[in-house]
N, C-alpha and C positions, 0 to 999 in steps of 0.2 A: 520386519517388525519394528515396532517404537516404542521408544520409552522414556521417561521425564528426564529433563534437565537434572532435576534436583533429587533424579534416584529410588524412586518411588520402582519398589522389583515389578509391577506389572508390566509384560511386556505384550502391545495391542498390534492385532490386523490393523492397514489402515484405514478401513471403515469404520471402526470401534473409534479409532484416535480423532477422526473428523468427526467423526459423533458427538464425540464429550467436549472437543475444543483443548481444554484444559486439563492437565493432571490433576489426583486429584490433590497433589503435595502441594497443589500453585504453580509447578513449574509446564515448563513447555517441551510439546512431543517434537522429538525429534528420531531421526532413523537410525537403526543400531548400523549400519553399513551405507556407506555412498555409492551407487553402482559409476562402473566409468565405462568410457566409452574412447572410441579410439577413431584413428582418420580415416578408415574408411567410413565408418558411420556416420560422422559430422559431414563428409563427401558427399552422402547419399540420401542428405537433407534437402541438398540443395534443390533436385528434382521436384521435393513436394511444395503444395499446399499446408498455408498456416496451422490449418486444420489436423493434417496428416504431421505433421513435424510436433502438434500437442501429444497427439499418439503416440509417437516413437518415444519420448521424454517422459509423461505419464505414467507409460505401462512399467517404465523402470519404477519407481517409486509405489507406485498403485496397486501391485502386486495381485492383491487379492480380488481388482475387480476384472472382468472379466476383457476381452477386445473389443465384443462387441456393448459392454457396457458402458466402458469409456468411447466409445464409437460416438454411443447415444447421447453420452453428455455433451461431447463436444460439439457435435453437431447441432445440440440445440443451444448451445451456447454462443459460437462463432456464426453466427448468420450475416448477411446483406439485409435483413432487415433491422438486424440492431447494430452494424457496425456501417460507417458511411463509407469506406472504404475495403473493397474485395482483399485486398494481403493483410487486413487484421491490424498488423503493427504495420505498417509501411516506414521504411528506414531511407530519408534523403539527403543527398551530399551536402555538404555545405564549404566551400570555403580548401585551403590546402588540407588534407588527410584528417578532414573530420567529416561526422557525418549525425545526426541527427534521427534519434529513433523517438515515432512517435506515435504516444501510448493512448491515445485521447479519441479514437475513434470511436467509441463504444456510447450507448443512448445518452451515459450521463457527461462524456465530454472531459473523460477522465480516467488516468491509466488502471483508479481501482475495478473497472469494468473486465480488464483482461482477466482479474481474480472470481470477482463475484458475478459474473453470469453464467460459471461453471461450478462455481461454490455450491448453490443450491442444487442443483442437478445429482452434484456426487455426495451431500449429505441427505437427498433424498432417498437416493436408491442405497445408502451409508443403514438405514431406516429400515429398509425392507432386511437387507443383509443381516444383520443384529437381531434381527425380530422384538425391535424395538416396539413395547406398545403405550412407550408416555407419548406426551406431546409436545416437543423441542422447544425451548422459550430459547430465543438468538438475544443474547444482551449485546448490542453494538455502543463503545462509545466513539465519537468522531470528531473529528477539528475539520470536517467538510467533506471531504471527497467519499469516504469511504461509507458515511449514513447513506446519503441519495443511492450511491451504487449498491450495496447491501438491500435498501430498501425496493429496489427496482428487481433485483435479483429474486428475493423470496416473495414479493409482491403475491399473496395467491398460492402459495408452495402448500399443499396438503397435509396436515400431521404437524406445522409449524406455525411458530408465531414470531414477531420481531421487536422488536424495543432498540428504538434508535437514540441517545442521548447525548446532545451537543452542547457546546456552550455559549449560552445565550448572547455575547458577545463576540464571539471568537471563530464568527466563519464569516464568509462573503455574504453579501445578499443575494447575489445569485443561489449561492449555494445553499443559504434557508430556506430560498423560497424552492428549491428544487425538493428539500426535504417536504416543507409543510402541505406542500400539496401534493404527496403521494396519495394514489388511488388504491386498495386492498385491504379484507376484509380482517387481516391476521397483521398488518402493521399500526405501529404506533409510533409515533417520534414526540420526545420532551424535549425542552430545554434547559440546562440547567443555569443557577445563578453560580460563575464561578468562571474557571480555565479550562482547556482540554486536559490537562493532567487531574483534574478535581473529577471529571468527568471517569477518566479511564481509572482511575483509582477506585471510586465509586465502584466501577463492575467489577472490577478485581474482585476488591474486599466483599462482594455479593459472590463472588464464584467460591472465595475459600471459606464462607463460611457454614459448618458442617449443619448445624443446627437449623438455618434457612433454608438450606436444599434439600434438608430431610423431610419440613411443612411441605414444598411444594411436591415434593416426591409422593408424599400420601394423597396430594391433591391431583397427581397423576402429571406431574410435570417435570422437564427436566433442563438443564439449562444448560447454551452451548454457547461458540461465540463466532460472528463473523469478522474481526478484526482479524489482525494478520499474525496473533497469535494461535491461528486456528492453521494446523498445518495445510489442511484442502483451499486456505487461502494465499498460504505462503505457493505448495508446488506447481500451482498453474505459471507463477511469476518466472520461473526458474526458464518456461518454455521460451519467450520474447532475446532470452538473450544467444540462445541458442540460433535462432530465428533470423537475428539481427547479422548474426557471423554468417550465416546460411545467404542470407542474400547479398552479404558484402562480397563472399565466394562467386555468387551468380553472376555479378555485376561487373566483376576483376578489378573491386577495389581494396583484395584482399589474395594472397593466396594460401590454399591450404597449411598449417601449422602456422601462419604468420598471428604473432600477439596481437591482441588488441586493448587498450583501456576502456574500460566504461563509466563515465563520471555521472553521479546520481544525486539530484535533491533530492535528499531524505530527511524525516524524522523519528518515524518511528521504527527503522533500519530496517523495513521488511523487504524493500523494493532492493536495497543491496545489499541484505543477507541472499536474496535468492541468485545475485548474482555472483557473490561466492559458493554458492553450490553449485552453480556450474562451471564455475573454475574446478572444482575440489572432482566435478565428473572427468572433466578432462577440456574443458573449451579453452582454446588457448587466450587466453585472460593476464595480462601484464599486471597493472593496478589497475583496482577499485576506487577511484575520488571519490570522496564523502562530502557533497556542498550542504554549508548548513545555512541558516541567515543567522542572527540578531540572539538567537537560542539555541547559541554555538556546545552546546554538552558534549555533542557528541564529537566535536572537533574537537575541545581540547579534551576528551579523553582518547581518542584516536592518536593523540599527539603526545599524550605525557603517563597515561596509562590511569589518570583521577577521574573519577566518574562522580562529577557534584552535583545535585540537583536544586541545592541551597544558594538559588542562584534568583536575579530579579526576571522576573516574567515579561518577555515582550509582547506585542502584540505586532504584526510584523505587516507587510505587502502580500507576505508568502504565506497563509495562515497556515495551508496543513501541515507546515515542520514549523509550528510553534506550539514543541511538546520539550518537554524537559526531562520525560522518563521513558527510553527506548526501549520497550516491551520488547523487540526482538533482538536486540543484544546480548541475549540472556544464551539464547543456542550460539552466537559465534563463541563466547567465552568458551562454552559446552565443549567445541570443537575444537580452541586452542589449547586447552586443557588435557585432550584427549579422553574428554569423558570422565573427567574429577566432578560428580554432582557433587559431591561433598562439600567442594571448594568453592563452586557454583552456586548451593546454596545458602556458604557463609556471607557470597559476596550481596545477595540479594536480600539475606537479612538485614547488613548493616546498611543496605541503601534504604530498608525501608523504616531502622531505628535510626539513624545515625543521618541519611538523607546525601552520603557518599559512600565511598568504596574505591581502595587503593590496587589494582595486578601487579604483579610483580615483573621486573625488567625481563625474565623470559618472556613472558607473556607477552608484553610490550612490543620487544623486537621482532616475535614472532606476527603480532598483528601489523608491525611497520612494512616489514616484508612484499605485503598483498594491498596494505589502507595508505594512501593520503590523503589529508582534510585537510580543509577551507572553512573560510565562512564568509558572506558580505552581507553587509547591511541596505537597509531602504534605498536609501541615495542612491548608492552602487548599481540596485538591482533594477531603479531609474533610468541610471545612465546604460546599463546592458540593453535592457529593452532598444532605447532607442537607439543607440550602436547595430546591434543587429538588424535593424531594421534598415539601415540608413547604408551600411555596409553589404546586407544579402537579401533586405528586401522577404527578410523572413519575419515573423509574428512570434513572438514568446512570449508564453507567460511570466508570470515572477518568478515564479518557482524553477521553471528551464531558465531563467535570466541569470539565476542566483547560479545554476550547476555551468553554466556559459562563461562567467566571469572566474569560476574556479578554476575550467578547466583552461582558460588562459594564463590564468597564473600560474597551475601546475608547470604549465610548458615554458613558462619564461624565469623557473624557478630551478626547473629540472635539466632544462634542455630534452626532452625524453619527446622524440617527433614519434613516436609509434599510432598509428593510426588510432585515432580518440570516436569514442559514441558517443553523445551527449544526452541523455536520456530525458527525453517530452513527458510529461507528467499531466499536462492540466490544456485544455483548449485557453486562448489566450482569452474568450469570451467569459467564461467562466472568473475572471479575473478585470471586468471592462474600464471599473475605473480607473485601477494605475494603469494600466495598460494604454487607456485611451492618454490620460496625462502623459505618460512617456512622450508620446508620438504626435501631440495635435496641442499641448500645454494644457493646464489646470481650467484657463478659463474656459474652452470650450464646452464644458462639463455646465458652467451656469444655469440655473432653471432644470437641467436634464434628470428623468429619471434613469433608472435603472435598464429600461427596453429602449427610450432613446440614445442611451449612451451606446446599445449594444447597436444599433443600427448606422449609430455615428463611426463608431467604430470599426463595422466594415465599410463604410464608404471611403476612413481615410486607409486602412488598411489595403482593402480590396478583396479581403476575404469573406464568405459568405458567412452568416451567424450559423450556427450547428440548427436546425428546426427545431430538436426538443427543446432550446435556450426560449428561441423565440415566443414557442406554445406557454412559455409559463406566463405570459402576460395577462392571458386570460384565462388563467387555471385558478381553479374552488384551493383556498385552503380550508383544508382539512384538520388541521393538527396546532394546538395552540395552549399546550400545558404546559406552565413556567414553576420548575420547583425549585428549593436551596436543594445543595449538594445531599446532604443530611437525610432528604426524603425520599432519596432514588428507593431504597427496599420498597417502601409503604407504596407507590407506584405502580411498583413491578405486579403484587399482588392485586391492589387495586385493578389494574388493567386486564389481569389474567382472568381474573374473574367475573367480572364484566362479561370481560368475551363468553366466558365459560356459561354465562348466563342467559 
């Protein structure tokens, strides 16, 4: 069963909970119990398929859907037609006892694909179960990765609609143009004038407000979300790192019970809250690295236990961890607390009047325990890029560059040799212009557009462009609505109705 952060006595199946997204107090579903799991079972991973190892992880949390339902999701989820590589996550050595897991094989070239091309699947059949008869409005907000994939995911989904909203400055050009020209007769994507936090604040404040979702409720609508505070986008994440140990076991660059770290570029801590719940299952998990860039929040409250958001906005190399308010922080607090909503949701009010929030020294040492954090800037995430390439002949993005220079400093800070994952986030395509600068200098960039840089790019690299990168050169946009922050509501309605028409 599940139930809010912040205390709310309803406690929901998880289809009800992926349904709604959202409590309805504002807080986030989390699970009244963590199921765990022991060595022979992590042993007995190693034998499957990516496919078959979501199963085994899934059905724990999933409860209420059936084997062969989550069969079905996964299946149409995890294909060789949307994924360019057969193991899904494929996890490669790199270097003395590190290894590189990477998440970027899926259509859009980016680890939120492992989430959402099962996302719709399990709030479709989430729909059937409920005997839901509105018709879901998905409010998405993004700083890049997570719109395209979300929108690629519900693209077409029955019974659903999508609203994608970015910030008009604040992602890559790849990564607009992978949004603006989605194809599907139930998506929409805006732009907003503003930051990714103005953006995700925006749906916030449309999800808690009672009065707005009661209009569209009589209009026969309902509103859910595919961001990662939607638990069905969180638990798929939880499966890759299971996944990740499962083939280090395979390979014998691990053996059974031996720790492991996982160092994660994050922002909005979904990617490494899931991997403490697979610590908290039982995966032998040493530390969590938290690499941040330039909009280091989450590092120094990692580090001093301050959560300030009243802080200058950057705009970064790395744009998807250029967020200042980690929506899924909200459940690890949940859990070092031991399930104080109460406490939970003083701390989330004075972030939202006050714009910080102090834990207290248990608290603190309890999160020191499992989290160390980083951060590096532009420059840095510069010089990693072309480090790594120069030293292993491998390709990263900014965002893997940022969590590669953390996790070297971890180990020259720590001493702590224990075998490290480095977690791939983003195709380094996805990212061409630093990317290319790293490796070839700024000038060769002169005159080039956006599809020259990416073909320059794999000629110096040697890697091939992803095909859906390439296709977007000659893709229809579609989508080209530029609002202030202020107008997301009027929008939302707008569009629903449209369609509705």
């Amino acid at each position: 069963m599940y139930s809010s952060t912040r205390g709310e006595n309803d406690k929901l199946l998880a289809a009800e909970a992926i349904k709604r997204g959202i409590a309805a107090d504002g807080g986030l579903f989390v699970p009244d119990s963590i199921p765990k799991v022991d060595e022979k079972w992590l042993a007995n991973l190693v034998n499957f398929d990516y496919q078959e190892r979501a199963l085994h992880v899934l059905r724990l949390f999933l409860s209420d859907y059936s084997e062969e339902e989550l069969r079905a999701c996964i299946t149409a989820a995890y294909t060789t037609d949307k994924f360019d590589d057969s193991r899904i996550a494929p996890i490669v050595p790199i270097g003395d006892q590190t290894s590189v897991l990477e998440l970027w094989h899926g259509p859009t070239s980016a680890f939120k694909d492992m989430a959402l091309q099962i996302l719709p699947q399990l709030m479709s059949r989430a729909l059937r179960k409920t005997g839901e008869k509105s018709e879901i409005v998905i409010l998405t907000a993004t700083s890049g990765d997570t719109g395209k994939a979300a929108l690629e995911g519900f693209a077409n989904v029955e019974q659903i609609k999508i609203i994608v909203f970015y910030p008009e400055e604040g992602v890559s050009p790849i990564q607009r143009l992978q949004m603006v020209t989605q194809l599907g007769s139930n998506v929409s994507v805006v732009a907003v004038k503003g930051n990714f936090d103005d953006t995700q604040t925006g749906v916030k404040t449309i999800f808690n407000d009672p009065q707005y979702n009661k209009e569209l409720a009589m209009n026969g609508f309902q509103l859910s979300s595919a961001n990662s505070i939607n638990w069905g986008r969180l638990v798929p994440q939880i499966v890759y790192y299971f996944s990740a140990y499962a083939d280090m076991l395979r390979d014998g660059h691990l053996k059974l019970g031996q720790l492991v770290n996982f160092v994660v570029p994050t922002g909005n801590f979904g990617n490494l809250l899931a991997a403490y719940y697979a610590k908290l299952m039982g995966l032998p998990i040493g530390k969590l690295i938290c690499a941040s860039n330039n909009n280091n929040v989450l590092t120094e409250f990692l580090n001093t236990g301050v959560y300030n958001r009243q802080r200058t906005f950057h705009k970064t190399l790395s744009p998807s961890m250029d967020i200042l308010i980690s929506s899924n922080l909200e459940r690890l607090l949940y859990h070092m607390t031991d399930g104080n909503s109460q406490q939970v949701g003083e701390w989330m009010a004075q972030l939202t009047n006050n714009g910080h929030y102090r834990v207290g020294e248990k608290v603190l040492q309890d999160i020191k325990k499992t989290f160390w954090a980083d951060w590096v800037d532009d420059k840095g995430t510069e010089e990693m890029i072309t480090n790594v390439f120069s030293k292993y002949n491998y390709v990263a993005d900014p965002h893997t560059a940022v969590a590669w220079q953390v996790a070297d400093r971890y180990r020259q800070q720590t001493k702590d040799m224990t075998p490290q994952v480095i977690v791939s986030t983003a195709s380094p395509f996805k990212f061409n212009e630093s990317v290319l600068a790293a490796l070839a200098g700024s000038n060769v960039m002169n005159g080039k557009d956006e599809f020259s840089m990416l073909h320059e790019l794999a000629k110096v690299s040697g890697w091939p462009v992803p095909p859906a990168l390439a296709a977007l050169e000659k893709a229809t946009i579609y989508h080209n609505i530029v609002i202030e922050k202020e107008d997301m509501p009027n929008i939302i309605k707008k569009i629903i109705n449209k369609n509705k028409d």
